[in-house]
Each structure stands twice: as structure tokens, then as C-alpha cells.
N, C-alpha and C positions, 0 to 999 in steps of 0.2 A: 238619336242619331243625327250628327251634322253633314246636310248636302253641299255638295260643291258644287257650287253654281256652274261649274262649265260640262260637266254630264248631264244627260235624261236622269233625273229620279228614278223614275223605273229600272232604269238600267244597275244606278246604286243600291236599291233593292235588291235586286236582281240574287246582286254582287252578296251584299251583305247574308241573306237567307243561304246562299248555295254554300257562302265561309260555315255558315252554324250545322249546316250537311255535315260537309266536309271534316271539320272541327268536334264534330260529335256532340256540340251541344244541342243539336237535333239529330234525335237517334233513328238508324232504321227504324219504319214503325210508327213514331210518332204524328200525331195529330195535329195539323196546325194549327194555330186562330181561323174565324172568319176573316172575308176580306173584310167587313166592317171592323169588325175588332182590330186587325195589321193597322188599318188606315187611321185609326183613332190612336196606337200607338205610336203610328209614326210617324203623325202630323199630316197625311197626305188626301188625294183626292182616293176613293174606291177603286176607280178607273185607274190611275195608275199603280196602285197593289194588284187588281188584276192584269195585267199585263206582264208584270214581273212575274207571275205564275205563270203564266202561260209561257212565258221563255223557261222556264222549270219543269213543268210539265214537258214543253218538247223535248227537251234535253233529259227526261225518263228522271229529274232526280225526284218527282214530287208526283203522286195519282191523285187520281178523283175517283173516290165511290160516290155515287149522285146521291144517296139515300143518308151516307154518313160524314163526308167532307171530303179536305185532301190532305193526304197523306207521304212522308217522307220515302220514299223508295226503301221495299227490302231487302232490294237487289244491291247486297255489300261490292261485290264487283264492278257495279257504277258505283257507287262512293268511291272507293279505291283506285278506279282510273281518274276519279276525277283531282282527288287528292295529289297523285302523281303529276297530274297536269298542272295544278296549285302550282307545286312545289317546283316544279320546270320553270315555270313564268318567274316565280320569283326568282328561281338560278341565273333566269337572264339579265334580272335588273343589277342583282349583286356584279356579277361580272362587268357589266357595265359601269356602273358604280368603281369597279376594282379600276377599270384600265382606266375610266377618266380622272381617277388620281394616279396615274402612269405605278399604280402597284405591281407586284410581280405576280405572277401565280402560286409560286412559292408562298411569298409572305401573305398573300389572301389564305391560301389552304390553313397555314399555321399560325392565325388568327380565326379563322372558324373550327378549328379543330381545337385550339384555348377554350374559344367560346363553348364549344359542346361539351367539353370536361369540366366548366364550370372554371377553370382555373382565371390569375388576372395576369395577365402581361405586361410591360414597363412601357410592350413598343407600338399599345394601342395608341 
């Protein structure tokens, strides 16, 4: 993973473990590394891979059993609102996006709606 110098690490972490939630490529249920282990994958100090749990943890999408590790929430209801909240935020960038190339709403819909069907349009 590449950080970008102008966030907290931690926070990038954060970021990235809640996408693999959310994304399903950490499934309810799932086990995760130790922090030692995170922190040797992903080049960083222990301390800030704990941290980045611990905003996980508050936000319920990750437990701790003390005897077995921590664990991905199996409360699908939190994935689920959180996905929706994803998927919000990014609604907002695209529109942003849309109007600072003075697009229309029109031709944004019917350019995402190409895109979803898979189909190619002339007037991307």
C-alpha cells in the first residue's frame, strides 16, 4: 500500500481495512492478523496499526475476544449501513466532479447508466 504524505497513516489504514469490510473481502466473521503481523505488512510502526483498530473497533465494525483476537463484525446491518455511507460519499465526489465540468445531470446519469450496462458511448 502507498501512503500519502498529507494524511495520518493511521487514518489511511483506517480507510483501507474498513474498504475490505465493506467490499467483502473481509467477511463477517473473519479473523484478522495481529497487530504485529498488519504492521510488517504494511511497512508501519505497531502503534499506528493499533490505532487504526481502535477507530474500528469504536465504530463496532471489528471485536476483540481477548483470548482469540479481533474480529470482523457479524453484525451485517453495520456493513450495510456502512457500505451505503461508502457509496453516499462517493455520490458526492462524482457530482462534484460532474458540475466542475459544467455537465448536466442528464448527461452525467446517461453516462453512468452506459457505464453500468457495460455498454461504450462516442460521448465519453
Amino acid at each position: 500500500m502507498d501512503f500519502d504524505g498529507n494524511r495520518p497513516i493511521y487514518v489511511q489504514l483506517y480507510e483501507e481495512i474498513k474498504g475490505q469490510i465493506v467490499s467483502g473481502l473481509l467477511k463477517p466473521g473473519d479473523k484478522l492478523d495481529s497487530v504485529r503481523t498488519l504492521a510488517k505488512t504494511f511497512g508501519v510502526n505497531p502503534n499506528t496499526v493499533q490505532r487504526a483498530l481502535q477507530d474500528l473497533e469504536r465504530e463496532a465494525l471489528i471485536v476483540t475476544d481477548r483470548t482469540r483476537g479481533k474480529f470482523v463484525t457479524e453484525d451485517k446491518e453495520i456493513i450495510k449501513n456502512l457500505a451505503g455511507e461508502v457509496f453516499y460519499q462517493a455520490c458526492l465526489q462524482l457530482i462534484e466532479v460532474a458540475k466542475d465540468l459544467n455537465m448536466s445531470k442528464d448527461l452525467a446519469l446517461k453516462l453512468l447508466d452506459l457505464e453500468w450496462e457495460g455498454k461504450k458511448d462516442e460521448s465519453h
